[in-house]
C-alpha positions in Angstrom: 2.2 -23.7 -11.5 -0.2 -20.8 -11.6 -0.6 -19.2 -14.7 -1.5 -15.6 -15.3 -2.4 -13.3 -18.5 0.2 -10.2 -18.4 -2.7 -7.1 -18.4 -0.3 -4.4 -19.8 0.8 -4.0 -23.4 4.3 -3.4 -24.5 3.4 -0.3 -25.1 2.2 0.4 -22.3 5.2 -1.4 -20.2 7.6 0.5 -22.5 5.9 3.9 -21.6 5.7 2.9 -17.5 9.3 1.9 -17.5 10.9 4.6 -19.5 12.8 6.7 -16.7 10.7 10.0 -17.3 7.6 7.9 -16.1 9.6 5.7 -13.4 11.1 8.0 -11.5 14.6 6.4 -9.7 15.2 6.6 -5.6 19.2 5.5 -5.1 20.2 3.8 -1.8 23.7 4.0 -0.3 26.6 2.6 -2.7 29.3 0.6 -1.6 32.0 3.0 -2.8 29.7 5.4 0.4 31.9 7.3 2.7 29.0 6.7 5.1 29.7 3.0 4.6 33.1 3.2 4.3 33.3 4.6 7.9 31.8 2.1 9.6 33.8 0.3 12.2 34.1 -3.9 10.9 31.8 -5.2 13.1 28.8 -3.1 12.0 29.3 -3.8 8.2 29.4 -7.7 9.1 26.3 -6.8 10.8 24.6 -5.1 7.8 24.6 -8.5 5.9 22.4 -10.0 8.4 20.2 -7.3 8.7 19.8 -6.6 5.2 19.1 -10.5 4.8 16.4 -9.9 7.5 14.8 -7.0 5.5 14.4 -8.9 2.4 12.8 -12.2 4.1 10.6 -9.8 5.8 9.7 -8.2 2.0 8.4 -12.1 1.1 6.1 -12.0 4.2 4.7 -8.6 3.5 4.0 -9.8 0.1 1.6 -12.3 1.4 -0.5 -9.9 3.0 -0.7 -7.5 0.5 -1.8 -10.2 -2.4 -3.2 -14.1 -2.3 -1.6 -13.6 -5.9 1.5 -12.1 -5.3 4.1 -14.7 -5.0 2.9 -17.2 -7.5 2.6 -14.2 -9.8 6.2 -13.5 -9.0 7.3 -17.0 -9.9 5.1 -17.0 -13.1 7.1 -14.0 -14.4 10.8 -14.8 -13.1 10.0 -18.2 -15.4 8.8 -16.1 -18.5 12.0 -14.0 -18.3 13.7 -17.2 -18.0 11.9 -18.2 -21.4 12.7 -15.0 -23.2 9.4 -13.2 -22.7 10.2 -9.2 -22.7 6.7 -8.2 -21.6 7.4 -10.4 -18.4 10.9 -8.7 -18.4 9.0 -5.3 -18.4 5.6 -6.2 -15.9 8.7 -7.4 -13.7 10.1 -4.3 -13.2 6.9 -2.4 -12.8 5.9 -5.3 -10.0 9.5 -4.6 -8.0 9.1 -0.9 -7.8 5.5 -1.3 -6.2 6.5 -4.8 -4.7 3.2 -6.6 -6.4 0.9 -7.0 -8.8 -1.7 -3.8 -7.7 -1.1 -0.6 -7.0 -2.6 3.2 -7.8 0.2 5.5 -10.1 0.8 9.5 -9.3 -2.2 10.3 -11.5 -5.3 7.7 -9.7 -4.3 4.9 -12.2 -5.2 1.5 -11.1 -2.3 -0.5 -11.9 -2.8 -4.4 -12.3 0.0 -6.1 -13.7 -2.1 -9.0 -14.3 -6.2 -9.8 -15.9 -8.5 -10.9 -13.5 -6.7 -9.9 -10.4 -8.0 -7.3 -8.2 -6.6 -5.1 -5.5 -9.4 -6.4 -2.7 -10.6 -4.1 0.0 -9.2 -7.4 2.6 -5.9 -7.5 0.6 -4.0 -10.8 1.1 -4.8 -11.3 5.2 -8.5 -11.6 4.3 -9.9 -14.9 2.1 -9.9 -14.1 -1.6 -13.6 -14.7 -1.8 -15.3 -12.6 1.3 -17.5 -10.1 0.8 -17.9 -6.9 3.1 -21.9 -7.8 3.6 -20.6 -11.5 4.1 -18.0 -10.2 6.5 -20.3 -8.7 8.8 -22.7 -11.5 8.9 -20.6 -14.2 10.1 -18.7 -12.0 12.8 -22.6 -11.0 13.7 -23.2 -14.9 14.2 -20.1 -15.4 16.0 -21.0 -13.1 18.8 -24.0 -14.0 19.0 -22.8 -17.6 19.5 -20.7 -16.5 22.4 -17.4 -16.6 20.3 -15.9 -12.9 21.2 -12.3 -14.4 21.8 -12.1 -15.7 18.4 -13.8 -12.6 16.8 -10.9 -10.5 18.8 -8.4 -12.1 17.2 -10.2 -11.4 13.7 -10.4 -7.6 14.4 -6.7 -7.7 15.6 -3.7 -5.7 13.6 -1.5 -8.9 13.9 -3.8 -12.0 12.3 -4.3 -13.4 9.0 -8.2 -14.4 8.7 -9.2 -17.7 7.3 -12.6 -19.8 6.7 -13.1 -22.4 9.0 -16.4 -23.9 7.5 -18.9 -21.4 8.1 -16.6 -19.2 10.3 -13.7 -17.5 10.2 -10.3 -17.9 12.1 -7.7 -15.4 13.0 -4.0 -16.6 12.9 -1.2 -14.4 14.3 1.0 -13.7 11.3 3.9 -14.9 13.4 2.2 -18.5 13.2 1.1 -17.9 10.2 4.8 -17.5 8.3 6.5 -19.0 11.5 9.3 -20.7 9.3 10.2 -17.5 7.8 10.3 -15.2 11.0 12.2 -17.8 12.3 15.2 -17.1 9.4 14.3 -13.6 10.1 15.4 -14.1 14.0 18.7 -16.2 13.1 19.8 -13.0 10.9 19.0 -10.7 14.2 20.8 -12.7 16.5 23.7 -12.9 13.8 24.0 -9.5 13.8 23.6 -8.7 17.1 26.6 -11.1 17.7 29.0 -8.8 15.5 27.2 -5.0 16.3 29.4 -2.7 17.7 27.1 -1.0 19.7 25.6 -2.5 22.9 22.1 -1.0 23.2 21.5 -2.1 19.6 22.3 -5.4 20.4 19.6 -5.6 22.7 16.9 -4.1 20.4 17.8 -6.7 18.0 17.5 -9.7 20.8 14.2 -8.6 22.0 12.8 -8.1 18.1 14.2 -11.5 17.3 12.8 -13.2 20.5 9.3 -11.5 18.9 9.5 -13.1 15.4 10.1 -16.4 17.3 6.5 -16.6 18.9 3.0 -14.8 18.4 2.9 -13.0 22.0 2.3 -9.0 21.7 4.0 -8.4 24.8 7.2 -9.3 23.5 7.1 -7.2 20.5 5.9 -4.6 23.3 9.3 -5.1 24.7 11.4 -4.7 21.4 9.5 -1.6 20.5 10.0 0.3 23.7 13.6 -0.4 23.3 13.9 0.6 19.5 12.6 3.9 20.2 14.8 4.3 23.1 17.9 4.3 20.7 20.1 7.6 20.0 23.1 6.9 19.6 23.9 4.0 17.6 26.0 3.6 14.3 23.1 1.3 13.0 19.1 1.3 12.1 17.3 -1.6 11.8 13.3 -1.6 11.8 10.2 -3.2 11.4 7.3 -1.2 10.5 3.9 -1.8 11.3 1.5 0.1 10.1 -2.1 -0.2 9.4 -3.0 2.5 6.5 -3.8 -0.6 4.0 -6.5 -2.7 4.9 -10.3 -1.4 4.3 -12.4 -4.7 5.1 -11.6 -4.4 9.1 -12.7 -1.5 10.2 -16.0 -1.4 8.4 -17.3 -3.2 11.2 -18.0 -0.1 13.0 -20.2 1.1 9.6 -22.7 -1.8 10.7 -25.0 -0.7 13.6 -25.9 -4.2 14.9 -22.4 -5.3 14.6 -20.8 -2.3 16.2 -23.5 -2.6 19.1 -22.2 -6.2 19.6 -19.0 -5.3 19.7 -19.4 -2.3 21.9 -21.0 -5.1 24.5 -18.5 -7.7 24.0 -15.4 -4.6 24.5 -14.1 -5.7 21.1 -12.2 -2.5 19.2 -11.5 -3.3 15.3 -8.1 -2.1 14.4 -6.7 -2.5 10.7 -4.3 -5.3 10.1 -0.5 -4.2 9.9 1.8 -4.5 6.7 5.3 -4.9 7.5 8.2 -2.9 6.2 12.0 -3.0 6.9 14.6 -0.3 6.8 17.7 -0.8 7.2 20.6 1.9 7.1 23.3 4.4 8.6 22.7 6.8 11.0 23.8 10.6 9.9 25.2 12.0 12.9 24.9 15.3 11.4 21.7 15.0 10.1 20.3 13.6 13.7 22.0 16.6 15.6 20.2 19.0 13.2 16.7 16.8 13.6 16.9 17.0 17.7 16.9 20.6 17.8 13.4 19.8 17.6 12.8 17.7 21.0 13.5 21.0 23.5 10.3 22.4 21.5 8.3 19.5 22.0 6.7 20.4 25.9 5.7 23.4 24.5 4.1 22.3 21.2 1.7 19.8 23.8 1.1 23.2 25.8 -0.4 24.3 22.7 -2.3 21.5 21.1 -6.4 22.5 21.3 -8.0 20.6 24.3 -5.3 19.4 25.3 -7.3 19.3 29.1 -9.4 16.6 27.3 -6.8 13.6 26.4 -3.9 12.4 27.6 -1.0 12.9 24.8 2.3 11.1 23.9 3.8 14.3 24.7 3.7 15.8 28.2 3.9 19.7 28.9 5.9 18.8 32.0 8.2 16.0 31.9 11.0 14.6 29.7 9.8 13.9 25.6 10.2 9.7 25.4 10.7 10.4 21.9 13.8 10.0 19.8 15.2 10.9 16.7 17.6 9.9 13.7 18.3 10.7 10.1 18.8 8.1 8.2 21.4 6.6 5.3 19.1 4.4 3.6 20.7 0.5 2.5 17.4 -1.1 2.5 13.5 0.2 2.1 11.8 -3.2 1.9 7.9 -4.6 2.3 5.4 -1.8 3.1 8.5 1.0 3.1 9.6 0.5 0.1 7.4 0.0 -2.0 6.8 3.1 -4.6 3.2 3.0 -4.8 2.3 6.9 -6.2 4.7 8.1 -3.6 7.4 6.9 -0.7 7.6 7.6 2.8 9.8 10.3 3.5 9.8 9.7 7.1 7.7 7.8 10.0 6.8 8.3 13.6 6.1 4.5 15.2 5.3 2.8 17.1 1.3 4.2 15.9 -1.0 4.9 19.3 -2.1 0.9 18.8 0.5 -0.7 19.8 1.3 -2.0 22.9 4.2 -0.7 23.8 2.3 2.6 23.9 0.4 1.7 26.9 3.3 0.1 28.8 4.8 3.5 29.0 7.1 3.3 25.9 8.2 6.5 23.5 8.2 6.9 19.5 10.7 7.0 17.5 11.3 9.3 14.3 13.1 8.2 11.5 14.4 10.1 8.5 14.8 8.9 5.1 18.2 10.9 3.9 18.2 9.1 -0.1 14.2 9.5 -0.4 13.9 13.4 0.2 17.6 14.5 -1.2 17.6 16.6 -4.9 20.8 15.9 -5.9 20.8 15.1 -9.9 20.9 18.6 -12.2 18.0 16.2 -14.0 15.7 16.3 -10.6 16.4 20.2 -10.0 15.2 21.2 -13.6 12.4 19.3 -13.2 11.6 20.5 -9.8 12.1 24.0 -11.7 9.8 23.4 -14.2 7.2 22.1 -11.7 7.5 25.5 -10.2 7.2 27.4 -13.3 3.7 25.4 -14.3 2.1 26.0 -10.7 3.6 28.9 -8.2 3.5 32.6 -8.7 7.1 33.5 -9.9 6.9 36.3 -7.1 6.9 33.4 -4.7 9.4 31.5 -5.9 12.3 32.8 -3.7 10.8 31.3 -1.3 10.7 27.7 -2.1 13.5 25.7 -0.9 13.5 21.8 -1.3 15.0 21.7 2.6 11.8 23.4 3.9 9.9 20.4 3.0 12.2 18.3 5.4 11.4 21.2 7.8 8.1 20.6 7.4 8.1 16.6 7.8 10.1 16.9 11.0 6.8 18.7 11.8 4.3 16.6 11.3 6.0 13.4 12.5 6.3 15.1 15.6 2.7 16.0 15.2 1.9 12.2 15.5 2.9 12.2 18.9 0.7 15.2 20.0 -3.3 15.2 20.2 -5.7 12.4 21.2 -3.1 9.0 21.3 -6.6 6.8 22.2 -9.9 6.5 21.2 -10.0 7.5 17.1 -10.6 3.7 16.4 -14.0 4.7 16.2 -13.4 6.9 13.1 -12.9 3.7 11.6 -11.8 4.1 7.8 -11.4 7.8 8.1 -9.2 7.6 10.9 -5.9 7.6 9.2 -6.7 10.6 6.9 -8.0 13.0 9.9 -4.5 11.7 11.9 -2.6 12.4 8.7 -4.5 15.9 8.5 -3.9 16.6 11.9 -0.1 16.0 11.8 0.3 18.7 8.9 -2.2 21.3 10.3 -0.4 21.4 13.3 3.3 21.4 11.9 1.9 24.5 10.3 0.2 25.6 12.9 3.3 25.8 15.5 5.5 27.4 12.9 5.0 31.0 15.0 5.7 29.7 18.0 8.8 27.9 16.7 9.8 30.5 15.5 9.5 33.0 18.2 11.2 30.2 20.1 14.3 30.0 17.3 14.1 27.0 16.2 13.3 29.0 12.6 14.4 32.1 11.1 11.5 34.1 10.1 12.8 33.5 6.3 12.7 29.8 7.1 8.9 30.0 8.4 7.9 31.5 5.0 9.7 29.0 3.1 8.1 26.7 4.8 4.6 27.6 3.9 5.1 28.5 0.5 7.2 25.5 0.0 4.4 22.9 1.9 1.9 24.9 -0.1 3.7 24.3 -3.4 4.2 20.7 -2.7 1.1 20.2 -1.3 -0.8 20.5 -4.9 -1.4 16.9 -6.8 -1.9 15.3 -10.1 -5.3 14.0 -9.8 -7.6 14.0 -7.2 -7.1 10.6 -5.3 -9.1 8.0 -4.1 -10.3 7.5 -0.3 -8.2 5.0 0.0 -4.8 6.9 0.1 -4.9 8.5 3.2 -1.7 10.6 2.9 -3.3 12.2 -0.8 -7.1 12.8 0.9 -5.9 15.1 3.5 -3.6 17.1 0.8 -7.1 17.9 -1.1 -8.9 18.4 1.9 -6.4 21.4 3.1 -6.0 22.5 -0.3 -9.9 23.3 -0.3 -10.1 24.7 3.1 -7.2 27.2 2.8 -8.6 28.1 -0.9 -11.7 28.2 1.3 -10.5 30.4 3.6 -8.5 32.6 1.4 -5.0 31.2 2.7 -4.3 31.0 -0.7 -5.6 31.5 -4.0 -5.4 29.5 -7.4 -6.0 31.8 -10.7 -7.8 31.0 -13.8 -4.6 29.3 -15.4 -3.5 27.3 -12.4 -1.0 29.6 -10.6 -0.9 29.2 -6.8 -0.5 32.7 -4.8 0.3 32.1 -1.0 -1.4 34.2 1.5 1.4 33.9 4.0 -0.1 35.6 6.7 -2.7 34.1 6.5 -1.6 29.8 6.7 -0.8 29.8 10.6 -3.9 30.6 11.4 -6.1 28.7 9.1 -4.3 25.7 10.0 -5.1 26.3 13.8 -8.9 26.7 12.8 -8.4 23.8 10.8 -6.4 22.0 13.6 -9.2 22.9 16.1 -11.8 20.9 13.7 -10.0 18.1 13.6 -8.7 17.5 17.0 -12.4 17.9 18.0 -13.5 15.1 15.5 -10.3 12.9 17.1 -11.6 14.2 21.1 -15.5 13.2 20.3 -14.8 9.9 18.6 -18.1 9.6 16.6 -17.9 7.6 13.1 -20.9 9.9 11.4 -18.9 13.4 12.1 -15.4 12.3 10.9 -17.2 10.7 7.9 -18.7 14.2 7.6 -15.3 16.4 8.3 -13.7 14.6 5.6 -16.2 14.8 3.0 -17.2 18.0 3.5 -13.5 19.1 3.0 -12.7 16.1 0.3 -13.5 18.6 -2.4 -11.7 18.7 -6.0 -12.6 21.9 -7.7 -12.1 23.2 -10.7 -9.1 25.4 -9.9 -7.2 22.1 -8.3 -8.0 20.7 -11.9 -6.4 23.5 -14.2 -3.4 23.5 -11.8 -3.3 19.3 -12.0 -3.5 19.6 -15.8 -0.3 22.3 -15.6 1.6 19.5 -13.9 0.9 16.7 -15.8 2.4 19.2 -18.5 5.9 19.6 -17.1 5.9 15.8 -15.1 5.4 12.4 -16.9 6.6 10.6 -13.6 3.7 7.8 -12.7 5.6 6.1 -10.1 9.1 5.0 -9.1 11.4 2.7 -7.9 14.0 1.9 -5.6 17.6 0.6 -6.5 20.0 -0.8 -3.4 23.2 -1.1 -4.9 25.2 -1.7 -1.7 22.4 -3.9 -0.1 22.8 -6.2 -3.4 26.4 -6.8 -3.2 25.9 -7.3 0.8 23.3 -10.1 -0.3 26.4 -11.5 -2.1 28.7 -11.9 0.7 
């Protein structure tokens, strides 16, 4: 059995896992009402799929860290032998399922000595190097080997060493036995569903995690985000935000050349999540208002004459919409790493499915984003006090923020939908910018078009302006936290808003639609042109810390001890049971 050294001290662990520093997201509890409602057949089914989602966690594990699972092992048997500091590293490695991960303020969290978060995480060999990387994929092609070097740059393998070389193996081969239990859980629950159209999504996916063909998760995706109206949500998420050893290919000159001639594109590998939960009628009928707006949004994107979008300005949306009861966050979704996803637009511009003429889907996370604890509104109170001008304050409203979301993950389905592999590792952070700059930067014409008040709009901005400011200055590696500093210094920039000498934010409301258009216009442009050198540019240019975003980080580190968080699934635990 592998044996590890525990890296953080009890006091530490006793600091990490007190619940002012790990904050606490609740799933659905059996005792629900949305539960409670369902018809028989879909609570049978919710067993299965819950099942699914945690066999799918085990996977996702793998890829994330060689070290993971025999890690987990090592501590479950030191609990088992009475060891507290296992007891508490355990807890901290459930929240951010494994043994790496960055906190709220830039912390690099390893649970254990000697083991590293690595730039290839678990679906690249332990031992390669980014300089030996390049050099044997260089050698391949230049050996005629461009069909195995395609599956090594692919989103879907694990890479190995073969000798000298290096192998790609489709994770479905790769943890075959375990997709396969994943696929008997689908079909389970697709045999007890109530609803018909479900039932098929959850054929097709099974059918997928039985053998390594794209085309057939192809299928199951264009079918998921054809679903409306069903009582049920069940997905797997694939998304490519963690891995930094693939696309660096494109950083090499001789090696992107090579690949250019061989027509090899590099995409990062996915990490797979699973959600399962409830739909919210209610909350889904409020979401769709949306989707009329959406033709006129792509009407409005910059260039849009110079790329074909997701979104056409003259035919139906293929894009769908539901708000969420959450049972189960698992793998890549759930785990608490700094932040959670409050929301996702997939399937991502990569996949398949995309280019066989499927839609996206958006999905809400209902337990993630609700304030509902007197404990969470004081300190979303005092957050306010330490940072926002008090003048302002009417204006923030916790909701706007889910305003705001249902922007930007519309956002992901407007602008360029090909071509930004070439960005390589700053692609994700210039999509992620370019989702917020233009949910602000439609606000006007949403609202002129009703779907907001004109009180709404201004809560909007001063609320995404508010919530907007961080703890620390991140590192390029978190994508979602880059773009935040990279607005805040343009609109301080451009004197969209203004941070005083002890930290207090004052919102130039006039003045945020159309900064984030200019802004929006920059980076559509960088998406449209496709060159590595002038995204690497746009975001450091704009990745700027100052001093003001300092004095405002120390005023929240003030009022908010939270370092990270975790989930708890009460009613997906006792479904486990049955």
């Amino acid at each position: 059995m592998a044996k590890y050294e525990l890296n953080l001290s009890m006091e530490e662990l006793e600091k990490r896992t007190h619940k002012d520093y790990l904050t606490t997201k609740k799933m659905l509890e059996p005792t629900s009402v949305e539960y409670s409602s369902l018809e028989d057949g879909d609570k049978k089914a919710l067993v299965h799929l819950v099942k699914a989602a945690y066999i799918l966690e085990k996977i996702n594990k793998q890829l994330d860290n060689h070290h993971n699972l025999p890690f987990e092992k090592f501590l479950n048997d030191e609990i088992a032998n009475g060891n507290k500091q296992a007891e508490l590293t355990k807890i901290l490695y459930d929240a951010q399922k494994g043994l790496c991960a960055v906190d709220r303020e830039t912390n690099i969290i390893e649970l254990a000595k000697g083991v590293h978060e690595l730039a290839g995480k678990g679906v690249y060999p332990e031992d390669l190097s980014k300089k030996e990387f390049h050099s044997i994929i260089i050698k391949m092609l230049k050996e005629g080997k461009s069909d195995a070097v395609k599956v090594i740059l692919n989103q879907r393998s694990v890479v190995e060493r073969i000798g000298d070389e290096l192998v790609g193996i489709d994770y479905i081969d790769k943890f075959k036995s375990d997709f396969a239990l994943m696929a008997d859980e689908l079909e389970k629950a697709a045999q007890l569903s109530t609803n018909s159209d479900f039932n098929e999504y959850l054929v097709l996916q099974a059918k997928a995690l039985r053998m390594a063909d794209p085309m057939l998760d192809a299928y199951a995706d264009k079918k998921w985000a054809e679903l409306q109206d069903t009582p049920l949500e069940f997905t797997i998420t694939r998304e490519n935000y963690s891995d930094e050893l693939t696309e660096t290919v494109i950083e090499n000159e001789e090696l992107k050349t090579l690949l250019e001639e061989n027509g090899i594109t590099p995409v990062a590998k996915d990490f797979l999540g699973g959600r399962v939960g409830i739909v919210n009628k209610r909350g889904t009928e409020a979401i769709l208002k949306v989707k009329d707006f959406l033709p006129v949004m792509a009407q409005n994107m910059p260039f849009k004459d110079e790329y074909v979008q997701n979104i056409s300005p003259d035919k139906k949306s293929k894009q769908t919409m539901v708000d969420v009861d959450l049972v189960s966050v698992s793998g890549d979704v759930g785990a608490f790493r700094a932040g959670i996803t409050l929301a996702e637009n997939l399937p991502n511009d990569d996949k398949l499915s995309i280019s066989i003429g499927g839609g996206r889907r958006n999905v809400y996370h209902r337990q993630i984003r609700l304030i509902t604890s007197e404990d969470a509104k004081k300190k979303m109170q005092d957050r306010l006090d330490a940072i926002l001008n008090k003048e302002q304050h009417k204006y923030y409203n916790d909701e706007a923020d889910h305003w705001f979301t249902i922007g930007h993950e519309n956002a992901h389905s407007l602008g360029p939908n090909s071509g930004t592999e070439a960005l390589g590792k700053y692609k994700s952070i210039i999509e992620e910018n370019k989702a917020d700059m233009t949910s602000l930067a439609m606000l006007d014409i949403l609202t002129e078009k009703g779907m907001y008040t004109k009180e709404q709009r201004d809560q909007i901005i001063v609320t995404y302006a508010a919530d907007n400011m961080l703890k620390s200055k991140p590192t390029l590696a978190q994508a979602h936290r880059v773009r935040s500093v990279m607005q805040n210094y343009y609109f301080l920039k451009e004197g969209a808003i203004s941070i005083d000498m002890k930290g207090i934010l004052t919102v130039n409301i006039e003045k945020m639609v159309p900064t984030a258009r200019k802004m929006l216009e920059e980076i559509v442009r960088v998406q449209v042109d496709g060159d590595f050198a002038k995204g690497e540019k746009y975001v450091l240019d704009n990745f700027i810390w100052t001093n003001q975003m300092e004095t405002m980080a120390e005023n929240i580190k003030r009022v908010s001890k939270t370092l990270n968080g975790k989930v708890e699934e009460p009613l997906a635990e006792k479904l486990l049971k049955e």
